[in-house]
DRENTOR-18304 format. One record per atom (N, C-alpha, C): residue in three letters; x, y, z. Coordinates in steps of 0.05 Angstrom, whole numbers, plus 32768, in hexadecimal, padded with zeros to 4 digits. Layout:
<nodes>
ALAXYZ
...
</nodes>
This chain:
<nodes>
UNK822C80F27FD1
UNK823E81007FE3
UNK824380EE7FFB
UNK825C80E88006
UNK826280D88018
UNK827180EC802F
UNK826980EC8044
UNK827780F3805A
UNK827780E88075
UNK827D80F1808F
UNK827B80E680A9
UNK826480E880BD
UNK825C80E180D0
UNK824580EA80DC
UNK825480D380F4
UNK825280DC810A
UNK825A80C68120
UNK827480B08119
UNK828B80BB810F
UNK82A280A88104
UNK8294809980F1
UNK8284809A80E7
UNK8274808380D8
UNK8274809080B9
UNK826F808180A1
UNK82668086808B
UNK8248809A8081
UNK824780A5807B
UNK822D80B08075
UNK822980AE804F
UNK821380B4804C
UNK820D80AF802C
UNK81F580CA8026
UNK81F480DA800C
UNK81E380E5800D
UNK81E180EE7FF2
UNK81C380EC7FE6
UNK81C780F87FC8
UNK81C481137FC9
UNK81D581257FB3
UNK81CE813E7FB0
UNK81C981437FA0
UNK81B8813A7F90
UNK81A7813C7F6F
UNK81B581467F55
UNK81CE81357F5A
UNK81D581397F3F
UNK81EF815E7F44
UNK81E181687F5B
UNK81FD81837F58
UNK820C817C7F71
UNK822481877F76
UNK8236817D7F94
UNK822C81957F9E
UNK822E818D7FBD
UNK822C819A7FCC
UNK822C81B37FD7
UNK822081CA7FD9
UNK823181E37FE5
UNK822481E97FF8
UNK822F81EE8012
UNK822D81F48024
UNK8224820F802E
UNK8223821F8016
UNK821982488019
UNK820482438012
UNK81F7822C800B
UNK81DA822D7FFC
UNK81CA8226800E
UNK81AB82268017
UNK819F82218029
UNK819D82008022
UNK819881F3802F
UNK819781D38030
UNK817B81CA8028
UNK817C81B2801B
UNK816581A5801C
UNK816D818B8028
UNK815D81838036
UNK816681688049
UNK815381558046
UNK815081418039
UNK813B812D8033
UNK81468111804D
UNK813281098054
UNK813180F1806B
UNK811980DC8055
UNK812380C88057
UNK810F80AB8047
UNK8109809C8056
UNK80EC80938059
UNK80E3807B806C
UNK80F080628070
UNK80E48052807F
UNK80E5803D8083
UNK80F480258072
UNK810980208073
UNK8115800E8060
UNK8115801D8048
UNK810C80378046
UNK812180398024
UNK8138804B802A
UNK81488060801A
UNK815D80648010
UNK815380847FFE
UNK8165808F8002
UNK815F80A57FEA
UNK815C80AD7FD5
UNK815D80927FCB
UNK8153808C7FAD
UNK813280957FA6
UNK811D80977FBD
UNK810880987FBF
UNK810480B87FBA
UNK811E80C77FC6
UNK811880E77FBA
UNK811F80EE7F9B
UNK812A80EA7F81
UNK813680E37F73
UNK813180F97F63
UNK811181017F5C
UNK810A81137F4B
UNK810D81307F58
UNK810881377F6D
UNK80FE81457F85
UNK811C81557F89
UNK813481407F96
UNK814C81457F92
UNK815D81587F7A
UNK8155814A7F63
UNK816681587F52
UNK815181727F3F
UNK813C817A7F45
UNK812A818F7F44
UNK813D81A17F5A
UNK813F81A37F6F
UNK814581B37F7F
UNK815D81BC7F86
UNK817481A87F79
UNK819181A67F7A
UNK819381BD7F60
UNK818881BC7F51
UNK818681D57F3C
UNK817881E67F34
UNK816581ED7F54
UNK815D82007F58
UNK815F82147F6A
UNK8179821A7F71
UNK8183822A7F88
UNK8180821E7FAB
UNK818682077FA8
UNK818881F37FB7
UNK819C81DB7FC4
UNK81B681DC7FD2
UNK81C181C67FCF
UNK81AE81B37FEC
UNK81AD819B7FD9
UNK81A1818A7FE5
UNK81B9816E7FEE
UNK81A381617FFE
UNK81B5814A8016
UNK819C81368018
UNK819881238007
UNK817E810A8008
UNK818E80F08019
UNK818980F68032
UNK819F80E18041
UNK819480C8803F
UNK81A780B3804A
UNK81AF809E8048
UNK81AB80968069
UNK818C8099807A
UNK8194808C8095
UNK81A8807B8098
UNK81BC807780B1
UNK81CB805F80B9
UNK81BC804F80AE
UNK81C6803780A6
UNK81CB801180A1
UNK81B680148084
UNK81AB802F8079
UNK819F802D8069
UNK81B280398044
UNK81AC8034802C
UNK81B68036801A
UNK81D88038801F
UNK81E28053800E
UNK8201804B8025
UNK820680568032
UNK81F7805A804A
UNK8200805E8066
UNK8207804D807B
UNK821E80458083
UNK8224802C8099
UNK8213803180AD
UNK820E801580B6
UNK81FC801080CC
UNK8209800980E1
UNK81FF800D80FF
UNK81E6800380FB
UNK81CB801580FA
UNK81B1800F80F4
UNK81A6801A80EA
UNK819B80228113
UNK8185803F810A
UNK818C804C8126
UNK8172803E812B
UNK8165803B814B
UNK815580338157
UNK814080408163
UNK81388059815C
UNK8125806D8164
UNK812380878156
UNK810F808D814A
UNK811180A6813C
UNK811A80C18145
UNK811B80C58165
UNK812280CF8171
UNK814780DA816A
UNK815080C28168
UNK816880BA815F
UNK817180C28141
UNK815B80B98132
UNK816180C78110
UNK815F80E1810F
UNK814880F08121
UNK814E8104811D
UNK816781148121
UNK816D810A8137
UNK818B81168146
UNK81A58116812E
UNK819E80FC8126
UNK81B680F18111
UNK81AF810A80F8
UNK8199810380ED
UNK819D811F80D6
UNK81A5813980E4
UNK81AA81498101
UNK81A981558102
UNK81C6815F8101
UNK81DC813E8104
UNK81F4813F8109
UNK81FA813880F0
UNK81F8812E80D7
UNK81F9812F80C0
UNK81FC814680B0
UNK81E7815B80B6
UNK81E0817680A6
UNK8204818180B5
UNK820A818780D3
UNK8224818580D9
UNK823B818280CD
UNK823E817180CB
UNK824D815D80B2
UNK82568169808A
UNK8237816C8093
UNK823D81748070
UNK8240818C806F
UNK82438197808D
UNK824281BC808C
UNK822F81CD8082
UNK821581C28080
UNK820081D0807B
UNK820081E08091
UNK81FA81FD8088
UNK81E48215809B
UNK81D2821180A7
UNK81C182228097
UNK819C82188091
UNK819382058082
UNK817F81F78088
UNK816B81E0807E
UNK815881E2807F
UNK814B81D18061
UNK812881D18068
UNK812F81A88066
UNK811781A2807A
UNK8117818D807F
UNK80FF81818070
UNK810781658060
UNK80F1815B8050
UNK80F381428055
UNK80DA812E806A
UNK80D9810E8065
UNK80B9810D8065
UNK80C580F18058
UNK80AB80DD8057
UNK80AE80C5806C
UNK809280C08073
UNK808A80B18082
UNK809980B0809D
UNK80A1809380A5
UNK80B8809480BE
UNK80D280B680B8
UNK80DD80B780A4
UNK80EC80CE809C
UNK80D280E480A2
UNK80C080E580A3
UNK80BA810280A7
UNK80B9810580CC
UNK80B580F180D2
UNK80B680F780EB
UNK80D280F780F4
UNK80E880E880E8
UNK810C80F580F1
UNK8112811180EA
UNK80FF811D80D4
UNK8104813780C5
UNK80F2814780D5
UNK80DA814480EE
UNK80C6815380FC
UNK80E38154810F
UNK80ED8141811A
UNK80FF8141813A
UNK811B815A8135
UNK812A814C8117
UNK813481578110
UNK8134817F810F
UNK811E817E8105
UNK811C819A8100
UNK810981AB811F
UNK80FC81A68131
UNK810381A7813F
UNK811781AC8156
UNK812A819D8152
UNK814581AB8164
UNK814F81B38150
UNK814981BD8139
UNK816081D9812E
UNK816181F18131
UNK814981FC8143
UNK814082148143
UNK813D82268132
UNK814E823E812F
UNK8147824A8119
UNK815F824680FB
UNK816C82328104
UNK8177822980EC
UNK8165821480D3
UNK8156820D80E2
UNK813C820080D7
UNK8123820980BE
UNK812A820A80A4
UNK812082208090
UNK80FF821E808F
UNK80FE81FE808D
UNK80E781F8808A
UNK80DA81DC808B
UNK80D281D08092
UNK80C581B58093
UNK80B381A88081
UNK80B881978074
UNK80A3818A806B
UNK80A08165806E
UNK808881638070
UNK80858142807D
UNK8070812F8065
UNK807281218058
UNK806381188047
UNK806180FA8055
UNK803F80FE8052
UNK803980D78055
UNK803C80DD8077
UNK803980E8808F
UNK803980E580A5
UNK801A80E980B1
UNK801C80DA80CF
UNK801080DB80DE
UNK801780E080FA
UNK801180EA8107
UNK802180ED812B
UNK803080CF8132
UNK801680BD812D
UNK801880AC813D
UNK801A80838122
UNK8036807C8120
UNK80348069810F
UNK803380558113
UNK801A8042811B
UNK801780288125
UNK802080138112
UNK802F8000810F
UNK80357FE78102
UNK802E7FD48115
UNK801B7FC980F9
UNK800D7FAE80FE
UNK80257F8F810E
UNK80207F88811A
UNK802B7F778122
UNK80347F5D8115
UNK802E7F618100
UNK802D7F4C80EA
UNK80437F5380DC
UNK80477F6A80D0
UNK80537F8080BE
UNK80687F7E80CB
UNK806C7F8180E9
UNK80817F8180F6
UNK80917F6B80F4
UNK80867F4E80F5
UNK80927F3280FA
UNK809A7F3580DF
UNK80927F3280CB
UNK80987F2D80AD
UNK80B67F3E80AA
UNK80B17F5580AE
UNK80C77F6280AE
UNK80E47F5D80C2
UNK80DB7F5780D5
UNK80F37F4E80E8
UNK80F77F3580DD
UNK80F17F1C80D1
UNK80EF7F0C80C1
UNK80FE7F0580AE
UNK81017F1E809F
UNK81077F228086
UNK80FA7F12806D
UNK80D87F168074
UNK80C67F088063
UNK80BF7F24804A
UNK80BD7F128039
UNK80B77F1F8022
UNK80997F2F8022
UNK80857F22802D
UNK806E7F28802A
UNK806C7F428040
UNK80817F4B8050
UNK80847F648058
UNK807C7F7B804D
UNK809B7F7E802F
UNK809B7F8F801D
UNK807A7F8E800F
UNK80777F7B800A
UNK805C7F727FF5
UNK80457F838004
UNK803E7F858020
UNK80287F8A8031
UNK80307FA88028
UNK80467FB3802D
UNK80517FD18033
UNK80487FE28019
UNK80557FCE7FFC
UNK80437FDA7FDD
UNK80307FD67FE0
UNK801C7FC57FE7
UNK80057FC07FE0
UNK7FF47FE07FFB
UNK7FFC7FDA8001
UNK7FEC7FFA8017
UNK7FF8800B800D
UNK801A80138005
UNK8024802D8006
UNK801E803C7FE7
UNK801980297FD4
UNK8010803B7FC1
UNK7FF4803E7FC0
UNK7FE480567FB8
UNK7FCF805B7FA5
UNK7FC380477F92
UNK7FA780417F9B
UNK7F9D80277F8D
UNK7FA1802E7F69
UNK7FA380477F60
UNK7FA580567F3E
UNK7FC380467F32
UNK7FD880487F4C
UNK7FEF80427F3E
UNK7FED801E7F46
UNK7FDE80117F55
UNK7FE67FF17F4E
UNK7FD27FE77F38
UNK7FC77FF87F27
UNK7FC57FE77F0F
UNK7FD37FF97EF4
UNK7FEC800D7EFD
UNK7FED80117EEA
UNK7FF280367EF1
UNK7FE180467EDB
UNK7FDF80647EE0
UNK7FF980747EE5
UNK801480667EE3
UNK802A807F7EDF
UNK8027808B7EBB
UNK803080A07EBA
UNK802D80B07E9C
UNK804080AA7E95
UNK805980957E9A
UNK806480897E85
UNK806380697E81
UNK805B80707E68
UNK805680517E65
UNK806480387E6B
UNK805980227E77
UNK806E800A7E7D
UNK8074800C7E96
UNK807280257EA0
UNK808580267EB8
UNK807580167ED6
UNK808480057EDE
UNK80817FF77EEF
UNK8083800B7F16
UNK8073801C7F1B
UNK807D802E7F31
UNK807A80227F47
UNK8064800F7F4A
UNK806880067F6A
UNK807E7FEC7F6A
UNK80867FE17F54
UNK80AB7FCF7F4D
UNK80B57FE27F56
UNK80BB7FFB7F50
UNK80CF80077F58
UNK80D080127F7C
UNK80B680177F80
UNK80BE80167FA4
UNK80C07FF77FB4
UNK80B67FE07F97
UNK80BD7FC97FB2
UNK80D97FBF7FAB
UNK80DB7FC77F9C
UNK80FE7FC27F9E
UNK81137FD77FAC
UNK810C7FEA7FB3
UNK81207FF97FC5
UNK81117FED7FDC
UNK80F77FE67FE6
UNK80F27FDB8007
UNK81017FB68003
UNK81047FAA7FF3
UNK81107F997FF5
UNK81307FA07FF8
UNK813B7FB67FF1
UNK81587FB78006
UNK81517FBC8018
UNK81477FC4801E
UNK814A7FD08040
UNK81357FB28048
UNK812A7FA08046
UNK81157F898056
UNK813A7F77805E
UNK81487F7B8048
UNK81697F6A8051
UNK81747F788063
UNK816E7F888070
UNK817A7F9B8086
UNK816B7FAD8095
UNK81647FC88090
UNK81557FCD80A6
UNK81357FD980AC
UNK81297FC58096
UNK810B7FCE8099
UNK810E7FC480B6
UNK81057FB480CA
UNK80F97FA980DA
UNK81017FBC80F3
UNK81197FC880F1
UNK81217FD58106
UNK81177FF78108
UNK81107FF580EB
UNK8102801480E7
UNK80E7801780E5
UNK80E17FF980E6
UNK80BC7FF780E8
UNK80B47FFC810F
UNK80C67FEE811A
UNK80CF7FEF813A
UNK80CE800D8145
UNK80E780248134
UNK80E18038813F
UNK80CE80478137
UNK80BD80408119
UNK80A780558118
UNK80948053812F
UNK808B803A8132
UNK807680248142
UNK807C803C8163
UNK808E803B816C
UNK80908040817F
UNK8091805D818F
UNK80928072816E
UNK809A80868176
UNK8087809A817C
UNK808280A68193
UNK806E80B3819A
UNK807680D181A2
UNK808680DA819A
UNK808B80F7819B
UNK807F8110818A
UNK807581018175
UNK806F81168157
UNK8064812F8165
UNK80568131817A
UNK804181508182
UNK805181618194
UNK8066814F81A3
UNK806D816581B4
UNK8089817181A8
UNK809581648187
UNK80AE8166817E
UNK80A081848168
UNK8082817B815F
UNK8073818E814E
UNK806F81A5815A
UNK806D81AB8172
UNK806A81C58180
UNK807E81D6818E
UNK809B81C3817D
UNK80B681D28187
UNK80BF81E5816A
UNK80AF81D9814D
UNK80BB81E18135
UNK80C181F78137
UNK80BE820D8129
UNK80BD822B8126
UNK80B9822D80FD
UNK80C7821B80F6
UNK80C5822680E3
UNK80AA822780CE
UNK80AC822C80B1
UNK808A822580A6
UNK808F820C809F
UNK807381FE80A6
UNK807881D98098
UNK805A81D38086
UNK806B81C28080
UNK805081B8806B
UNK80488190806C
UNK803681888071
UNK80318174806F
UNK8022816F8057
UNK803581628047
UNK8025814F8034
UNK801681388031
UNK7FFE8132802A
UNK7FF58124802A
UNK7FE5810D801C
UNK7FDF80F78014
UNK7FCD80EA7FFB
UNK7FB380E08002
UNK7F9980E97FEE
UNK7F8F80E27FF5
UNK7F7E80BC7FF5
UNK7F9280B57FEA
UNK7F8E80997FED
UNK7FA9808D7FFE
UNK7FAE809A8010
UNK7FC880868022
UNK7FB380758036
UNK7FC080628031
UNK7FAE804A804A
UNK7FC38047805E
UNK7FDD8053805A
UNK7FEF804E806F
UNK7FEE80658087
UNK7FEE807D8082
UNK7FEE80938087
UNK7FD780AB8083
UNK7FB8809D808A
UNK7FAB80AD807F
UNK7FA980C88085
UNK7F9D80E1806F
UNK7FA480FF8072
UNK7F9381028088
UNK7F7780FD8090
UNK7F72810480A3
UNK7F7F810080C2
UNK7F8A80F080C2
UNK7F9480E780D8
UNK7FAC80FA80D9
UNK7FBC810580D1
UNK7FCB812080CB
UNK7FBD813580DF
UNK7FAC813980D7
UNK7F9B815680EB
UNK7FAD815680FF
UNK7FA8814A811B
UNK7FBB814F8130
UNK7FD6815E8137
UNK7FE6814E811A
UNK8001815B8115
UNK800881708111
UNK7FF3817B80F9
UNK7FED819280ED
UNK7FE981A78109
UNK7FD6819F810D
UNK7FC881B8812A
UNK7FDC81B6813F
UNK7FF481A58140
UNK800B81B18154
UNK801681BC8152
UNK801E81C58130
UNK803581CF8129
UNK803081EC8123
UNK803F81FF8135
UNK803B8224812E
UNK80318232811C
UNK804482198104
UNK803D823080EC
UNK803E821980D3
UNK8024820380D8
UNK802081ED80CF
UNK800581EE80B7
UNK801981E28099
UNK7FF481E4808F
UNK7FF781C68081
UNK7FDD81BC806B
UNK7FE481A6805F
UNK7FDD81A48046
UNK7FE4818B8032
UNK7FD58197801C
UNK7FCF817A8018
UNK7FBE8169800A
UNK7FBB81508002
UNK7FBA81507FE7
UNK7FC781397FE0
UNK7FC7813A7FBC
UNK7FAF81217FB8
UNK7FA081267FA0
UNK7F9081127F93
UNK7F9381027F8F
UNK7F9080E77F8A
UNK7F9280C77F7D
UNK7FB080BF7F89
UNK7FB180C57FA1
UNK7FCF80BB7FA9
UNK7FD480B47FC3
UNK7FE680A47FBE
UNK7FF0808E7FDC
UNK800280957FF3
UNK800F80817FFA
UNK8025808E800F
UNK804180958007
UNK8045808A7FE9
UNK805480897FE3
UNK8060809D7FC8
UNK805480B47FD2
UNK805580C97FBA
UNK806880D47FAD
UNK808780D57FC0
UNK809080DC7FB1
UNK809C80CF7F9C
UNK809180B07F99
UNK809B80A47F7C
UNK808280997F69
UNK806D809D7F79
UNK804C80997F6F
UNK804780B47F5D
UNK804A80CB7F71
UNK804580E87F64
UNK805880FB7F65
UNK806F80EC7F54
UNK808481027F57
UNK8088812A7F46
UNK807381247F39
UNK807181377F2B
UNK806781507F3F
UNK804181427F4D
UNK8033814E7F58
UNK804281557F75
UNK8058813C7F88
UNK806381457F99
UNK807B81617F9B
UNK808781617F81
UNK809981697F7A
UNK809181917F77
UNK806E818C7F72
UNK806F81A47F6B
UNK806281AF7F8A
UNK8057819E7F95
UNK804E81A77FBB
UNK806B81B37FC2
UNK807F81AA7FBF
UNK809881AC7FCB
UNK80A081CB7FC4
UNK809A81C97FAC
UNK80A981DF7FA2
UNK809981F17FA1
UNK808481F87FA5
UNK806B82107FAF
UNK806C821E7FCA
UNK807282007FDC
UNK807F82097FF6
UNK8094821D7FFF
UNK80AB820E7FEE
UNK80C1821D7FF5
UNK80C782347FE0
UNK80B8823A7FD3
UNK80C1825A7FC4
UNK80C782667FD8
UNK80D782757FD8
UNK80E9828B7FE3
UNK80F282887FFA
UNK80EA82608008
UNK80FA8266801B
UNK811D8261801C
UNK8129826D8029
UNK814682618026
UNK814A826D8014
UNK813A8288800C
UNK814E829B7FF9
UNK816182B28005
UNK818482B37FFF
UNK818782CC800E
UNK819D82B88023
UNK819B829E8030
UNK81A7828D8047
UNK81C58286802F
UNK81D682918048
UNK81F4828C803F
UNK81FD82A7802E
UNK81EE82B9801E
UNK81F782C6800A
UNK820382DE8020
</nodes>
């Protein structure tokens, strides 16, 4: 689905059904240098389950014209003028990583148009290594390489998806290699910097859920607590043998956190 957001281009998958605007929203936000490709399974489960969904395309990222925004503060705002755009109502808000904290800011200033939150792979507070940072502003390869090698689950780098052959952490370092040609470095900048997560968490209202793995080395679940204990009406759940990168590591097991959550919410909005 292509539309406007700031005179500009916007991009957004809607899993396979078009859009309707009477239906409560699902709004997916994607970290750091990827693209919505990373919601894929998640997306089209929900697009045909009484759901129209919107897996955006941050500015300067997949096809959304750039330039890409400079503070999360900022992404959140932008999804909030996006959902605008596509004439969404109500929303439940869903990111990972840097995206969960545009999807915490986001949902936040929606007040009670805000259905529900969910944040996978976060922590309040996301320090990048200074190393991580140069490589990336760089446009060094061994960026992406550092990013797979921490963001998946040690089960899936030798292997362990249930379909055979399948190469899964190839498949997240090739969507972070588009974005290392454009705007990892600038979205490694605004996670690094962003220090809002507790006081944006105690504006939510709605119910949220933090997901979490218990093998993320990027994002570990304990380090979550904080977030959790700001938010009103905040709980969490951690999945087994899994990384930061779940929703394409554990799309099955993410897919079904998601959808446990949101039973019945957003039933009834628009009708």
């Amino acid at each position: 689905m292509r539309f406007v957001v700031d005179g500009k281009d916007a991009f957004a998958s809607t899993g396979g059904r078009p859009f309707d605007p009477t239906k409560p929203a699902l709004v997916c936000v994607h970290g750091a240098g990827m693209d919505h490709t990373v919601w894929a399974m998640q997306t089209r489960y929900f697009a045909h389950h009484g759901w129209s969904v919107l897996a955006l395309d941050l500015p300067g990222h997949g096809g959304s014209a750039g330039p890409a925004l400079a503070t999360v503060e900022d992404m959140g705002a932008w999804v909030c003028r996006a959902l605008q755009g596509a004439g969404a109502r109500r929303s439940a808000f869903v990111g990972h990583s840097m995206g969960a904290l545009a999807a915490l800011e986001a949902a936040a200033g929606s007040g009670d148009s805000a259905l529900a939150l969910l944040m996978l792979g976060v922590v309040p507070t996301m320090a990048v290594h200074p190393d991580l940072q140069a490589a990336a502003d760089a446009g060094n390869h061994r960026a992406v390489e550092t990013m797979i090698g921490w963001g998946f689950g040690r089960p899936m780098q030798i292997g362990g998806n249930r379909a055979p052959g399948s190469w899964v952490s190839g498949a997240g370092l090739r969507v972070l290699e588009r974005g290392l040609a454009g705007p990892l470095g600038s979205d490694l900048r605004a996670s690094n910097a962003y220090a809002g997560a507790l006081a944006a968490a105690a504006r939510v209202t709605c119910p949220t859920l933090v997901i979490a793995g218990d093998d993320d080395r990027m994002t570990p679940a304990r380090q979550a607590a904080p977030l959790v204990q700001a938010l009103p009406n905040g709980r969490t759940i951690t999945l087994p043998r899994t990384g930061h990168m779940m929703s394409i590591e554990r799309p099955d097991e993410t897919l079904d956190a998601m959808r446990d959550f949101l039973a019945g919410i957003g039933q009834g909005v628009g009708q």
